[in-house]
C-alpha positions in Angstrom: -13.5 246.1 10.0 -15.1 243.9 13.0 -15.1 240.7 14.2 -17.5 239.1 11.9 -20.8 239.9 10.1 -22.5 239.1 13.3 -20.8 241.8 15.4 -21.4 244.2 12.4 -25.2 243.5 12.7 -24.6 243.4 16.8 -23.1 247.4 16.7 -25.6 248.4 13.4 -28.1 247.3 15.8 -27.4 248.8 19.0 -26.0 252.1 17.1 -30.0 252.5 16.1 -31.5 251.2 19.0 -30.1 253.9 20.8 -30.9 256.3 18.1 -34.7 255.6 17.8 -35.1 255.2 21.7 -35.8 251.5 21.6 -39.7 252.1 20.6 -40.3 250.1 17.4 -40.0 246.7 15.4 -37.8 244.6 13.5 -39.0 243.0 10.3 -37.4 240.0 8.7 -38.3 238.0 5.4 -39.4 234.4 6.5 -37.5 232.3 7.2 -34.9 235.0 8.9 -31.6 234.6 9.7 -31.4 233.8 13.8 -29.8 236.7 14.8 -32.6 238.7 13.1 -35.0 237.7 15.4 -32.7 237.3 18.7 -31.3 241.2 18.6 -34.6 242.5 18.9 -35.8 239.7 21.8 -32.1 240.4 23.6 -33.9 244.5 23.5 -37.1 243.6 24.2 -38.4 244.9 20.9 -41.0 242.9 18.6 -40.0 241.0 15.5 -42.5 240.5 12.4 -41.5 237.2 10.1 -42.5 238.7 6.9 -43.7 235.5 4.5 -42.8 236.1 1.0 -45.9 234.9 -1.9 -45.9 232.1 -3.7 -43.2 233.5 -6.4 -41.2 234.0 -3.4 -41.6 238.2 -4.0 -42.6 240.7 -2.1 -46.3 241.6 -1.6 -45.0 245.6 -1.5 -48.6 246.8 -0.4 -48.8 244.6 2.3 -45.2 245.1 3.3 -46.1 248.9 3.7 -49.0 247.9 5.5 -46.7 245.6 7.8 -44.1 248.2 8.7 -47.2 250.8 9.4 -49.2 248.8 11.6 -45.9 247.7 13.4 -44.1 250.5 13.8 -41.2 248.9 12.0 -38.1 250.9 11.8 -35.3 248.1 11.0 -35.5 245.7 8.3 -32.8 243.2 8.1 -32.0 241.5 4.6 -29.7 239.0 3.2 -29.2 238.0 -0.4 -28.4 235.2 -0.8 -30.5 234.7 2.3 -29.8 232.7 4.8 -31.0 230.1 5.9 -33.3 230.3 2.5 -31.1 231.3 -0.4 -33.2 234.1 -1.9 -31.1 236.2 -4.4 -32.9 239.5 -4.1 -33.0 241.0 -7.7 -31.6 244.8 -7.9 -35.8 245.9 -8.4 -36.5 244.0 -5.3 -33.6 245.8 -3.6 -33.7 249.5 -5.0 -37.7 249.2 -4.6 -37.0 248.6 -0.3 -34.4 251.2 -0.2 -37.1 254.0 -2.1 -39.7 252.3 0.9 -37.1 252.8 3.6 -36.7 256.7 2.5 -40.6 256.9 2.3 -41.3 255.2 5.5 -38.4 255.7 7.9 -37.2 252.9 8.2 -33.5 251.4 7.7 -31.9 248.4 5.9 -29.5 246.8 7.1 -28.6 244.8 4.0 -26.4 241.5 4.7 -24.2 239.9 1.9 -22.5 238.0 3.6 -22.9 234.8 1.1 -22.9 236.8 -1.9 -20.6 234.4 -3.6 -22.4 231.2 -2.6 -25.5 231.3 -5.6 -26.6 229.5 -8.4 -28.2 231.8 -11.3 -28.2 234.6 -10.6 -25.7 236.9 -9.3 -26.6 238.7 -5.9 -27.6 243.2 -6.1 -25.3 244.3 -3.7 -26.3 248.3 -3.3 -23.5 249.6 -2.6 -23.9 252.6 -5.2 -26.3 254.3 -2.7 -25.6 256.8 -0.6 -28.8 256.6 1.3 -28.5 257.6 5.3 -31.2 254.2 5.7 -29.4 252.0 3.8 -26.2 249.7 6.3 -24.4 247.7 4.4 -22.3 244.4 6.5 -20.3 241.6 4.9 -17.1 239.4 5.6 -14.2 237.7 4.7 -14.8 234.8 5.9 -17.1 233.3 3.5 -15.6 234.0 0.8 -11.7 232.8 1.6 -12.7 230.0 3.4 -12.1 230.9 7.0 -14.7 231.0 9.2 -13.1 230.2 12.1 -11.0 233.7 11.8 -15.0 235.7 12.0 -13.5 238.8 9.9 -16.1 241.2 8.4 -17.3 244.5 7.9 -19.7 247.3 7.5 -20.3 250.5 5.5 -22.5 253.1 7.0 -23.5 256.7 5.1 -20.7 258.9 6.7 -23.0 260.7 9.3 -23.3 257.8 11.3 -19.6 256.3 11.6 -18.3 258.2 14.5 -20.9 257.0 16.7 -21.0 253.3 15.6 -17.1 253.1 15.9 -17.6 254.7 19.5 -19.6 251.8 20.3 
């Protein structure tokens, strides 16, 4: 429990910074959340706004050309996204988490809105057990109290001692 989704991604972020030695990219879906983009400029690390097609899918073969010729080793993703509103379908979501294992990269999934949709309810892996896949929501959404910033994460056990020591 932290001090807000954003603090989550703040300590997510810096846990894996530290890990991978500060040498890669951060890849977003366009148009990406603001602090998406900013946590990699506040490290000095690239950012790659990923458009989605037409459908508003994913063009897999060129993400996995993307996070190649990038170097990408964090991908941040929201659903409901924010600012856009995207529900990511469970395919879209368990088909990133089998890339992430493949290509070595992590997920740091964001859910934060996850009540705030339309049609079709929001994936929200949290049957996975995968060391690449972060999970970070919060309260505040959801109970109306966004002013208190209450939120959390869930990390594969391996990784907890050294986040919370952060």
């Amino acid at each position: 429990v932290v001090q807000g989704a954003t603090e989550a991604i703040s300590l997510i972020y810096t846990y894996l910074n530290r890990k991978l030695g500060g040498d890669f990219s951060v890849l977003g879906f366009d148009p990406a959340y603001e602090s998406y983009s900013q946590l990699p400029q506040i490290f000095g690390q690239p950012f790659v706004s990923y458009p989605l097609n037409d459908e508003f899918s994913i063009n897999f073969d060129g993400l996995k050309k993307a996070i190649s010729e990038n170097n990408v080793k964090i991908i941040f993703l929201s659903s409901p996204g924010n600012p856009f509103g995207k529900t990511w379908s469970k395919d879209e979501v368990n088909h990133l988490i089998k890339l992430s294992e493949e290509l070595n990269y992590y997920l740091i999934f964001d859910a934060v809105y996850r009540d705030l949709y339309f049609d079709n309810e929001p994936y929200l892996p949290l049957e996975h057990n995968s060391p690449n896949v972060f999970y970070v929501n919060s309260f505040s959404k959801k109970l109306c109290i966004t002013g208190w910033r209450i939120g959390y994460l869930y990390a594969h056990e391996q990784y907890r001692m050294a986040i919370r020591s952060i």
